[in-house]
C-alpha positions in Angstrom: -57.8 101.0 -87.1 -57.2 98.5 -89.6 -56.6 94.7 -88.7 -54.3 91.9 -89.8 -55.5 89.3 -88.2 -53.7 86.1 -87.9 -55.2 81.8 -87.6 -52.2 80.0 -85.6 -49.9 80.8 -83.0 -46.8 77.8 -84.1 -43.9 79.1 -85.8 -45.0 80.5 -88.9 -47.7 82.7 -87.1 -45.6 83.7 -84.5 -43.0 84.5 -86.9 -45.7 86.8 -89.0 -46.9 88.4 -86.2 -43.5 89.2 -85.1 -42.0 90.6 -88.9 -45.4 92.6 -89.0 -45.0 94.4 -85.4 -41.5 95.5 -86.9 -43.1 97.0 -90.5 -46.5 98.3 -89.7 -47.1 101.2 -88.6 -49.1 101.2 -85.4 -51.1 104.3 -85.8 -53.0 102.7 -88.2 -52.9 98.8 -88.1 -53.0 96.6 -85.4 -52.2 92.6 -85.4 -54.6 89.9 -83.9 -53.5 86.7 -83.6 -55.9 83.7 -82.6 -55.3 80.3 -80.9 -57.0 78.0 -78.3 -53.7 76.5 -77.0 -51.2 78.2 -74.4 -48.2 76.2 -74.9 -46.1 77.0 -77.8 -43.8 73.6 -79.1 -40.5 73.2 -80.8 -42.0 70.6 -83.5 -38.9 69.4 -84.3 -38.0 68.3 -80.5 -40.2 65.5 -80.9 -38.1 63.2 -82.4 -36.1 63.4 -80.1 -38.0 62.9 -77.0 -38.6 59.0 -77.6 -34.6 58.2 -77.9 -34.7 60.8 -73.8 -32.4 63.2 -76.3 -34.8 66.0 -75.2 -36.5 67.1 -72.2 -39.8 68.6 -72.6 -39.0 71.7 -71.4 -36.7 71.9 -74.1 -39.9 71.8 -76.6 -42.8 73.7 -74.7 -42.5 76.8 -73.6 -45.8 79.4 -73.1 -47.3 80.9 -76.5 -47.0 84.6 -75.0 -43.2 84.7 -74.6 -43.0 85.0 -78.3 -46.0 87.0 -78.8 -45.4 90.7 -79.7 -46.4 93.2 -77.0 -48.1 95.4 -79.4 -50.1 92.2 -81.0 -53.4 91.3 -79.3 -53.4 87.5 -78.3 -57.0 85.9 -78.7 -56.7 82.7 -76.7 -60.1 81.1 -78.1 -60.5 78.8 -80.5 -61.5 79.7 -84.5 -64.8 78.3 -85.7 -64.4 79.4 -89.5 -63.5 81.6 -91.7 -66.3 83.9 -93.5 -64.4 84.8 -96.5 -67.3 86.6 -98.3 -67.4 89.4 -95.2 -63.6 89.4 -94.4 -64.6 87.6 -90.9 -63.6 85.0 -88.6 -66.1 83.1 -86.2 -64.5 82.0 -83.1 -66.6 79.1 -81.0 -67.2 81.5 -78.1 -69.4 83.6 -81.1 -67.4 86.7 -81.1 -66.4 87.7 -85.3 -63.4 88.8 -85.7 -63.4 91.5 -88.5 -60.3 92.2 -90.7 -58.7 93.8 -93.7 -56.0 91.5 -94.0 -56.1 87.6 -92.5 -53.1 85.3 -92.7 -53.6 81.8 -92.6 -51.1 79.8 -90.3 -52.9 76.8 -89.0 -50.4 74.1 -90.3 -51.5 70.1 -90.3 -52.2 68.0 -88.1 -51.6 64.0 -88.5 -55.1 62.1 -88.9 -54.8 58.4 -88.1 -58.5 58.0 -88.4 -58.0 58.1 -92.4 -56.9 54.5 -92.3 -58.6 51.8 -91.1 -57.7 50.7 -87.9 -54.4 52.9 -87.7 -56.2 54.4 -84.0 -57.6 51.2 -83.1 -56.6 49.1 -79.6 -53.0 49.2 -80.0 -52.4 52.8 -80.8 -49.9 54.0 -78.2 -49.5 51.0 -77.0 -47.9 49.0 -80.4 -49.1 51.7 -82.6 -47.7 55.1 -82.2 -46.8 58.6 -84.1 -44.3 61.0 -83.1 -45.8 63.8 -85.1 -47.8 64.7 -81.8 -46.7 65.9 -78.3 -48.5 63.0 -76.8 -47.5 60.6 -79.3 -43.6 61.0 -78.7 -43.6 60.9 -74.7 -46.2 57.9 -75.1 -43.2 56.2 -77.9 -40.8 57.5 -75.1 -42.1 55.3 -72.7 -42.5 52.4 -74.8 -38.8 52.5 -76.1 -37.6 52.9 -72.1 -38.6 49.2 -71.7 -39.1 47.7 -75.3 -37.3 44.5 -75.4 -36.5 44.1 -79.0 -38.7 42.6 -82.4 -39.8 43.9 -85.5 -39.8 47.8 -85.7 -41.3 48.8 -88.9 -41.4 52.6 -89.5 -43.6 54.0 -91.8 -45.2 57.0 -93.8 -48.9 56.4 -95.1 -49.0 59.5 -97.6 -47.2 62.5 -98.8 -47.2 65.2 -98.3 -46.3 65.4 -94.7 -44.4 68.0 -92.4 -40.4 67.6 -92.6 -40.3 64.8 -94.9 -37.3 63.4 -93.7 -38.3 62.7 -90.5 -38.7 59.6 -90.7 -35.5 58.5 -92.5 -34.0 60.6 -89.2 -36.1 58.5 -86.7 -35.0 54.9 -88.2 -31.3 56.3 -88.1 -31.3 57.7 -84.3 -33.3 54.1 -83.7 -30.3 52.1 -85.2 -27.8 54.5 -83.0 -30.0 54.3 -80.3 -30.2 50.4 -80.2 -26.9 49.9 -81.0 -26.0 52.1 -77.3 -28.2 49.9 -75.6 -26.1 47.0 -76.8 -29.7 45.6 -78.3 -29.2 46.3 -81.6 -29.3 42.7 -82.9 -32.3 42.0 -81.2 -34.3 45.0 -83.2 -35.1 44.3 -87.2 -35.5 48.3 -88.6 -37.7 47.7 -91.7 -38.6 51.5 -93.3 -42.0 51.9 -95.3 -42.7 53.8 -98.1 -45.2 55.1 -100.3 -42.4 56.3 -102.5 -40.4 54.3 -104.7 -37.1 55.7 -102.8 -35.9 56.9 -99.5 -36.7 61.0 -100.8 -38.5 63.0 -102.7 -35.1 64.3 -105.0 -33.2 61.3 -106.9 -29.8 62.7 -105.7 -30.7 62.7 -102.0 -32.6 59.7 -102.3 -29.0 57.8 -103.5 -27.3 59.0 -100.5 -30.0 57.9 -97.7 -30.6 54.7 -99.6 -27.0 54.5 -99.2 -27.2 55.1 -95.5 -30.1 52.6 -95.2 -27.8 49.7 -96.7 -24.9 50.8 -94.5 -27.2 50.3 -91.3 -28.3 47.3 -92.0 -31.9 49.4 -91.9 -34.6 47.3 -94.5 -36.8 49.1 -97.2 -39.9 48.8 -98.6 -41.2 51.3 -101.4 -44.2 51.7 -103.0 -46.0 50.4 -100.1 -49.7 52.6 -100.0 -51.1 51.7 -97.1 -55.0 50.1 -96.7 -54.9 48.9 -93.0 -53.6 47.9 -89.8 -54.2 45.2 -88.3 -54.2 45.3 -84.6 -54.6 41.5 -84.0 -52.1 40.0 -85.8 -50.1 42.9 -86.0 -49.5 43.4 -89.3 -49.6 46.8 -91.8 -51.2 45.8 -95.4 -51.7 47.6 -98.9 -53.8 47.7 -101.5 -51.9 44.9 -103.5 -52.2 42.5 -100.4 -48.4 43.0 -99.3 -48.4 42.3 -95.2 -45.4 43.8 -93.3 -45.5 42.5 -89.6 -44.6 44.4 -86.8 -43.5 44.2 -82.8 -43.8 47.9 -83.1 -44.9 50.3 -85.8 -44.0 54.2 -85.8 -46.0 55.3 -88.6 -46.5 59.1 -89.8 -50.4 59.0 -90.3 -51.8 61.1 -92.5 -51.2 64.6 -92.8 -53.9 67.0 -93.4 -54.3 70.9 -93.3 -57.0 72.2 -89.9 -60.4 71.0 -89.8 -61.2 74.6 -89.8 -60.2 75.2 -93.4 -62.5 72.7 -94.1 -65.3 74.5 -92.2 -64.6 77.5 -94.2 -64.8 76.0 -97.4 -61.4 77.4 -98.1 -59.2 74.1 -98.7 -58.6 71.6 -101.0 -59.3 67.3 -100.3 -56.8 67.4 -97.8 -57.8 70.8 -96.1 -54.4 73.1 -97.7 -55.2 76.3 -98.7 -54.8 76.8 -102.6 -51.7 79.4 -102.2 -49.9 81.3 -105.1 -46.5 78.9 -104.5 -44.1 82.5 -105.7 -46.2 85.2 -103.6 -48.2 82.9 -101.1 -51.8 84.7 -101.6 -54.5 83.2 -101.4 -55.8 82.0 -105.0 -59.2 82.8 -104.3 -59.3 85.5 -102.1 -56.5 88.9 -102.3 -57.0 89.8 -98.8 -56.0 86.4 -97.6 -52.2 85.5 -97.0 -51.0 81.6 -96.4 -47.9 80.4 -94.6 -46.2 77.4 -93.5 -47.7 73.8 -93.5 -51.6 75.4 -94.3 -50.3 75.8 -98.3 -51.0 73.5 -100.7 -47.5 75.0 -102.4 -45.1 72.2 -103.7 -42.8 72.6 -100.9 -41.7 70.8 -98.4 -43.6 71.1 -94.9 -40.8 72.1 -93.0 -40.0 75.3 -90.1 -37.3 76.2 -92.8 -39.5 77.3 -95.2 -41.5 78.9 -92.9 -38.7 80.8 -92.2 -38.1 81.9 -95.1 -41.8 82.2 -96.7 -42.0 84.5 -93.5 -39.8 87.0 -95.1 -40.8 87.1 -98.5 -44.6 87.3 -97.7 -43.8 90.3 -94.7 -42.5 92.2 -97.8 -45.9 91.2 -100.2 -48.0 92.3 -97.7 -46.6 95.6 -97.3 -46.9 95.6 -101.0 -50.5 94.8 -101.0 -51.2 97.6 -98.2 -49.7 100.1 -100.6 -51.3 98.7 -103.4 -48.4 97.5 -105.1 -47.9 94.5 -107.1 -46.8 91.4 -105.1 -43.1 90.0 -105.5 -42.9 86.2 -107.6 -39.8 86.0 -104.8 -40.4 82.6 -102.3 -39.1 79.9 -104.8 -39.4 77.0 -102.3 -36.2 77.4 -100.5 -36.0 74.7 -98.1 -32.6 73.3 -95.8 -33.0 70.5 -93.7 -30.2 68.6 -90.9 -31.2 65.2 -91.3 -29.7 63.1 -88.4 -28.1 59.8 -89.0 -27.2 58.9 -85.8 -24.3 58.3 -84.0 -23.7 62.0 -83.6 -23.7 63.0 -87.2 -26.1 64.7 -89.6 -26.3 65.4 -93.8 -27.6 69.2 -95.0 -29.4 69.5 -97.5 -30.9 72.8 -99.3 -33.1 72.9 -102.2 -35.7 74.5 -104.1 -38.6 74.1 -106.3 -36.1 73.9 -109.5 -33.0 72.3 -107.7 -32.9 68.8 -106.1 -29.9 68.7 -102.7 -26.4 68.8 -104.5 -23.1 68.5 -102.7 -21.2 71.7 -101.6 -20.8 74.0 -98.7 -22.8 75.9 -96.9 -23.5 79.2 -96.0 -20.6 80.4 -97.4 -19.9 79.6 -101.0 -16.1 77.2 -100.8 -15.5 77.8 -97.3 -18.7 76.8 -95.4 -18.5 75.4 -92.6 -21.4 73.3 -93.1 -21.1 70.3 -96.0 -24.1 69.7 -98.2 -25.0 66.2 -98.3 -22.3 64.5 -96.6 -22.3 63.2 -92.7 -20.8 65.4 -90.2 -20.4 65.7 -86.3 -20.5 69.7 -87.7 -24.1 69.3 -89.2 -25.3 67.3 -86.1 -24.3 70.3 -83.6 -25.7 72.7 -86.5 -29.0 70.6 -85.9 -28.3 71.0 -81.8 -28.1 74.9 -82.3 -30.9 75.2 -83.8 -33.1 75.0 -81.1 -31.7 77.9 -79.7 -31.7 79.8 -83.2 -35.1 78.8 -83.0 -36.4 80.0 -79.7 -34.2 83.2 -79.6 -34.1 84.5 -83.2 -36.7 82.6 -85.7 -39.8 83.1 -83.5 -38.9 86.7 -83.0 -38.5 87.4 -86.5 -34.7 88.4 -86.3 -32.8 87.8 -89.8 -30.5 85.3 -89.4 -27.3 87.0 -91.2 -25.9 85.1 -94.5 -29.1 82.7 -94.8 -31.0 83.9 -97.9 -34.7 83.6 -98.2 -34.2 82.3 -101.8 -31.7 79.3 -102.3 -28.0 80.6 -103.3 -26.6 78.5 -106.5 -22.7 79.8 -105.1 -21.1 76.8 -103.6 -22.9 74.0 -104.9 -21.7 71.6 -107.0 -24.4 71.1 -110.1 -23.7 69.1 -112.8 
């Protein structure tokens, strides 16, 4: 039997192993897929579990649920990756042999990269929600916080779902304003980027947003320290931002076990083909979802739809075919603004967010780049689009892989 074998059991992995049980045929391959946890989590739950909009059990549910029966599950944890003699090492010191290996391992937030970032106040005035554990700790904290400076801040692109943390300073101004303590809390929103996004036109319309909730900003802000006595965050240039409470997104980086491997770049991504997602080094190895060091963004969307494209390029490769240019960073995103709205926006790597409808060219029902109670129940749903279809690999019907130009209003 030959082996795909698969590093990471979150969405894009599960989704691979899923598309692959449906194509392959089982009389000759077989699908392994490795990871020490037991829990799988709905990443994008956790930013809503600090403002009690979630439960957990909305978010964790257990990894073999949405395992394929026919895959094998290896619940051990992954060592390294032996390129030269198509191998992985797990801990326990089995090797795991394969013909084809799909890399899936995502990024993980690393507050150790800057100085004092984990120190004494972490999760106490200090906190992510990138993390399980860093959102119920934030949770807990916002349950009793009685008002001050609440700075929050990014320390480095890229991260996963880059507007996350334009959506967390929105649902905070909402969620002060239904405590009736919104006077008492002073939003300021940090940057390392000179505006609110990474596409101009987008940018204008958050920036916009930012104004209209009386939400501060602070751009080209590259962070060098926290300061966990006087509370303050300061960059390179010697600017000092004080906070009551900071809810930074630390830096992101790709596994540790990449690094191992020797497989990644300075912040452990995996050099990737960004129009087939193969592995620029190696042609057995595949690379999905936040583990790329492709230009897009770091969102379950684009996992999504990477997850098609690169099902089809691996049945390609099998057959000795060439691979498909196809995945050209298609990425939509909800972004909540609180009060029980949301904007959508869909891009690529050639087309910034535009204004028009969505899915349906004219008739929609979904609004690109414009607030809607619509969007915001879109974002709602798709939890359960998530858990019911996405992670089972079941095509959601008139939702491209690649971006559709029909509908949206370029100049």
């Amino acid at each position: 039997m030959k082996k795909v074998v698969i590093l990471g059991a979150g969405t894009a992995g599960t989704m691979m192993a899923n598309h692959l049980a449906h194509k392959l045929d089982k009389e000759i391959w077989s699908i392994y897929i490795i990871d020490e946890r037991k829990e799988h989590h709905y990443q994008p739950g956790y930013l809503f579990l600090p403002f009690d909009m979630y439960e957990p059990s909305d978010i964790v549910k257990p990894i073999k649920d949405f395992i394929p029966k026919s895959a094998h599950f290896i619940n051990k944890s992954i060592d390294k990756i032996v390129a030269i003699n198509n191998m992985v090492h797990l801990n326990s010191g089995e090797n795991i042999y394969y013909d084809i290996l799909i890399i899936a391992t995502g990024a993980k937030i690393a507050p150790e990269e800057i100085e004092g970032m984990n120190g004494k106040e972490w999760y106490r005035s200090v906190f992510d929600f990138y993390t399980y554990e860093g959102a119920i700790n934030l949770r807990n904290k916002l349950r009793s916080w009685e008002g001050g400076k609440l700075v929050v801040h990014i320390t480095e692109m890229p991260i996963k779902c880059p507007v996350a943390p334009l959506e967390f300073s929105f649902l905070a101004d909402s969620f002060f304003k239904h405590k009736k303590m919104r006077d008492k809390v002073d939003i300021t929103y940090v940057t390392p980027m000179s505006g609110a996004f990474t596409k101009p036109k987008a940018t204008e319309a958050l920036e916009h947003l930012l104004v209209d909730k009386n939400i501060h900003s602070v751009g080209d802000f590259a962070i060098e320290s926290v300061d966990n006595e006087t509370k303050v965050i300061r960059d390179y240039g010697g600017k000092e931002i004080p906070f009551d409470l900071l809810v930074t997104v630390p830096t992101n980086k790709g596994d540790a076990i990449i690094e191992r491997s020797g497989l990644g770049d300075e912040l452990n991504y995996v050099p990737t083909h960004k129009a087939t997602l193969q592995s620029k080094e190696h042609k057995n190895i595949f690379v999905i979802g936040d583990a790329s060091n492709i230009p897009a963004s770091k969102a379950g969307s684009v996992a999504h739809f990477e997850a098609e494209i690169l099902t089809e390029n691996i049945l390609h490769f099998i057959h000795g075919e060439p691979l498909k240019e196809s995945f050209d960073g298609h990425a939509n995103c909800f972004i909540e603004t609180g009060d029980g709205k949301a904007l959508l926006i869909d891009f690529n790597y050639t087309h910034e967010p535009v204004e028009g409808s969505f899915p349906f060219p004219g008739l929609g029902p979904l609004r690109l780049l414009k607030e809607s109670r619509m969007n915001h129940m879109g974002k709602l749903a798709f939890r359960w689009i998530y858990w019911n279809m996405l992670l089972k690999g079941t095509h959601i019907p008139f939702v491209s892989a690649q971006m559709q130009e029909a509908g949206k209003h370029f100049d």
